[in-house]
C-alpha positions as CSV (number, residue, x, y, z in Angstrom):
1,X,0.0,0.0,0.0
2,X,1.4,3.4,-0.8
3,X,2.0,6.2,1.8
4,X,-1.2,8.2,0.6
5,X,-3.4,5.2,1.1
6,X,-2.4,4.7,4.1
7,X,-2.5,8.1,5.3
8,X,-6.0,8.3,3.6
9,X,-7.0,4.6,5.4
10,X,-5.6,6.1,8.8
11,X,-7.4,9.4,8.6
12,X,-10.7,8.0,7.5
13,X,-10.2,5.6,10.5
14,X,-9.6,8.7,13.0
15,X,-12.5,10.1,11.7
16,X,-14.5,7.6,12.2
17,X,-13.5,7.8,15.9
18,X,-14.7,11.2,16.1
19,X,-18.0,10.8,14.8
20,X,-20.0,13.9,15.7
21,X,-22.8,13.2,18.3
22,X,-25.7,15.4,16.4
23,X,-27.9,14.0,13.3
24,X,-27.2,17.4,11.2
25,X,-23.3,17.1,12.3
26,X,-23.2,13.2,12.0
27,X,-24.9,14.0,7.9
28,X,-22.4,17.3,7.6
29,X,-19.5,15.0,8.5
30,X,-20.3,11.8,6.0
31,X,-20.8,14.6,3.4
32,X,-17.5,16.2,3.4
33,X,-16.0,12.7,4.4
34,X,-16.9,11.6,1.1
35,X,-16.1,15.0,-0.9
36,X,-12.1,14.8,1.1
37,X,-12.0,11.0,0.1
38,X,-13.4,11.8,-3.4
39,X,-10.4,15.3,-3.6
40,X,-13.0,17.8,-3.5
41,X,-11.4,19.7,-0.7
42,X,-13.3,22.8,-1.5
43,X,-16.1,21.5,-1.5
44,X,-15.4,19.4,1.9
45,X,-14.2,23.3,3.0
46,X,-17.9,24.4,2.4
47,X,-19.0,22.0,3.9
48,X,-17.7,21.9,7.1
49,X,-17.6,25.8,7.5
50,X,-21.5,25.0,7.9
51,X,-21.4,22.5,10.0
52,X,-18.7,24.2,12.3
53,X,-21.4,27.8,12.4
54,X,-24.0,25.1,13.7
55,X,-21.7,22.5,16.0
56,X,-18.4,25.3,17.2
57,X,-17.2,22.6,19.7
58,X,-17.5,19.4,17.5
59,X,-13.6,18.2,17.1
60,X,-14.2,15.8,14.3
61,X,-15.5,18.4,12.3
62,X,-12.4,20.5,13.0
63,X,-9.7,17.8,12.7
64,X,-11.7,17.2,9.2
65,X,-11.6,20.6,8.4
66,X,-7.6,20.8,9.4
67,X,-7.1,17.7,7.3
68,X,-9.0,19.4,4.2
69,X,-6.8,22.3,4.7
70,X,-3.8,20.2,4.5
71,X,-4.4,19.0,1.6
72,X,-5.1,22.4,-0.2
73,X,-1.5,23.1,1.3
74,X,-3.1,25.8,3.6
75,X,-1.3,25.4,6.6
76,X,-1.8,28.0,9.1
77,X,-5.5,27.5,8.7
78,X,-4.8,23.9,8.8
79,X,-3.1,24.1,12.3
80,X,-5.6,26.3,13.5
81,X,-8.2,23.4,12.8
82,X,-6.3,21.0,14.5
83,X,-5.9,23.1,17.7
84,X,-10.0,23.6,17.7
85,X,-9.9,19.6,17.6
């Protein structure tokens, strides 16, 4: 397996681990899951910039968005994600 695989495989699995608790966050989350798996960072941005107005303290959707930002090589923002998480 090559290193972005696994990175992807690991990632997905963190996220998985923290699962937001609310329906509309749990629905948010699979979305831009799916559009960060698929490489539609923007889109997983939008996404979770929603979610985040409606569920500030959920972690998973921050360590999602820092790991979006990551991959759109936007690191401060990505850090700043991480540290919410």
């Amino acid at each position: 397996m090559n290193f972005r695989l696994q990175c992807a495989a690991a990632l997905t699995a963190a996220c998985m681990m923290l699962a937001p608790a609310g329906h509309a966050a749990q629905d948010a989350f699979a979305e831009a899951q799916h559009e960060y798996n698929t490489g539609q960072y923007h889109h997983a941005v939008d996404t979770l910039t929603a979610a985040i107005a409606n569920s500030p303290d959920d972690p998973a959707l921050h360590f999602l968005l820092g790991q979006t930002y990551f991959q759109l090589r936007e690191y401060l923002r990505a850090s700043a994600s991480f540290e919410r998480s």
